[in-house]
N, C-alpha and C positions, 0 to 999 in steps of 0.2 A: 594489586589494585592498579588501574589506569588511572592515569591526571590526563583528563582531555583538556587541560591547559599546556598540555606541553606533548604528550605522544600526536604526532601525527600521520602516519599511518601503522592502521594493525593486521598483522599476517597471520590466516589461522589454519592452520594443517594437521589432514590424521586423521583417521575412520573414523573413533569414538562420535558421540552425538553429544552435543555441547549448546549451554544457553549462555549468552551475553548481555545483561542488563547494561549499556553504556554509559559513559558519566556524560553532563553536559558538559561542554568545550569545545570553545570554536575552534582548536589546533586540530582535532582528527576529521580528516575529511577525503581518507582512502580507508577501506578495509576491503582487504584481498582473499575472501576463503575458495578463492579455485581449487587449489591443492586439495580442501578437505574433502572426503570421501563420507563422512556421514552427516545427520541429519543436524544443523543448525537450526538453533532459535534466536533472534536476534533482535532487539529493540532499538530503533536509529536514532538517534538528537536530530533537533532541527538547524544543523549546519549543511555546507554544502556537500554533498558528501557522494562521492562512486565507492558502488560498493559490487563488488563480484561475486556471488555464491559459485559452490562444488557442485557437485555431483549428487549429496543427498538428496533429502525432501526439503528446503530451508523453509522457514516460515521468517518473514522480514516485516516490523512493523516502524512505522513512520511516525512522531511524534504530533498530536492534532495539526494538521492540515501545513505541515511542513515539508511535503515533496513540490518543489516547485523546478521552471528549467536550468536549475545549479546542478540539479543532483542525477546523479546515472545512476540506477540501478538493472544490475542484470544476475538475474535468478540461477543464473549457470545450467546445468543439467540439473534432472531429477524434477517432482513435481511441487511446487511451489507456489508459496499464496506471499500476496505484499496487502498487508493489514495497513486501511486510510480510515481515520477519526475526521470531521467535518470540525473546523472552527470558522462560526461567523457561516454558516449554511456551505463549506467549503472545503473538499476533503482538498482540492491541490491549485494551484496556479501558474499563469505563465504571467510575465508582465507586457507581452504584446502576443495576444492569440494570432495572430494574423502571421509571426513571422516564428515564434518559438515554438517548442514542444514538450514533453514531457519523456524523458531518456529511460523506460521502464521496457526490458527487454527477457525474453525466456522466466515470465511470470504465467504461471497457468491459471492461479486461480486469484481473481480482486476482492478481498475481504471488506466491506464495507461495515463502521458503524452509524447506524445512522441514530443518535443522539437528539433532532428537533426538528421543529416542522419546517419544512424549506429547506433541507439537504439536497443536493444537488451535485451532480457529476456531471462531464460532457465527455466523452470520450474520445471525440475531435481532439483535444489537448495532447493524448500518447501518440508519440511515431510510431508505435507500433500494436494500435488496440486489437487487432485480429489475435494475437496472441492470447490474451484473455479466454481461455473457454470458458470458463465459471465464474460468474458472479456471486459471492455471497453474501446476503444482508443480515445485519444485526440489529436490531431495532432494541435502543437501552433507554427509550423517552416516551411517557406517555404520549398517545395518538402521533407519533411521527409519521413523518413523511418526506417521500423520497422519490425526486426525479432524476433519471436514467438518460440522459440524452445522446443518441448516435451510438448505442451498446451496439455491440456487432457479435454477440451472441446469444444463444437461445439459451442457454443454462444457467437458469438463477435461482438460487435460493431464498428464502426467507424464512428467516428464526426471529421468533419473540420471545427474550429471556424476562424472569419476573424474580425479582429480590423479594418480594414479600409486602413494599408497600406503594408499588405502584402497577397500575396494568401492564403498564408497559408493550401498546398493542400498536403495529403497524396499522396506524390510519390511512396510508394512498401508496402505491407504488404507481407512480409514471414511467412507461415502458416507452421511449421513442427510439425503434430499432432503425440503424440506419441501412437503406439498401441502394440501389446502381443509381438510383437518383441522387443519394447524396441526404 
């Protein structure tokens, strides 16, 4: 067991393919899996946190709407999705767009869920949104909707999952792709 009141950074190394459910704690705020060579799954807390994937496939998910410009994540090699939940119509933030960013690097694919109407991304926020080829949307809220702003790729998905008692159907996707204009 980890005490995220007290470990603060955790090293992960080794072929094997491994999931990390993290504890909340604001003391961990590195985890280093460069080293590891297989496929990570990995849940983050909302502390500040750099975090470095291996070489596998990693899949990295960010606690609702807790990537903001505290936190570095870089996907390392292999092909990898960073999973953002919206809270408050908001999967991430900076505290002054004009001068911060969003430290998200060697992520191939943007897992989005989109949760309620007025969800909202800008992808002006990442240093580095060209990376992104894929977009995927999840749509877990009746009639949601979701606008895309300055995506700078063409490959997006949309899935609409249904537990049984709700539709659960993307009502709007806002496509504003950004081009030389800006």
């Amino acid at each position: 067991s980890i005490d995220g009141n007290v470990v603060e950074t955790l090293n992960i190394s080794g072929s094997g393919d491994a999931t990390f459910v993290l504890p909340v704690g604001p003391s961990l705020t590195t985890i280093d899996a460069s080293a590891a060579t297989g496929d990570l799954t990995i849940g983050i807390t909302a502390n500040d946190v750099a975090f470095t994937g291996g070489s596998g496939d990693d899949g990295i998910t960010m606690s609702s709407s807790s990537l903001d410009e505290d936190d570095t994540i870089d996907g390392g090699a292999g092909a990898d999705t960073l999973t953002l939940t919206a809270s408050t119509n908001a999967y991430a933030s900076v505290t002054d767009s004009t001068t911060e960013t969003l430290a998200v690097s060697n992520i191939e694919t943007l897992a989005l869920t989109v949760g309620a109407n007025g969800d909202a991304i800008d992808f002006d926020l990442f240093a580095s949104p060209t990376d992104f080829t894929k977009v995927a949307l999840t749509s877990t809220a009746d009639a949601a909707n979701i606008t895309l702003t300055d995506i700078q790729t063409d490959h997006v998905t949309v899935r609409n999952t249904n537990d049984g008692t709700d539709a659960e159907t993307l009502n709007a996707l806002t496509y504003d792709k950004k081009d030389s204009t800006g």
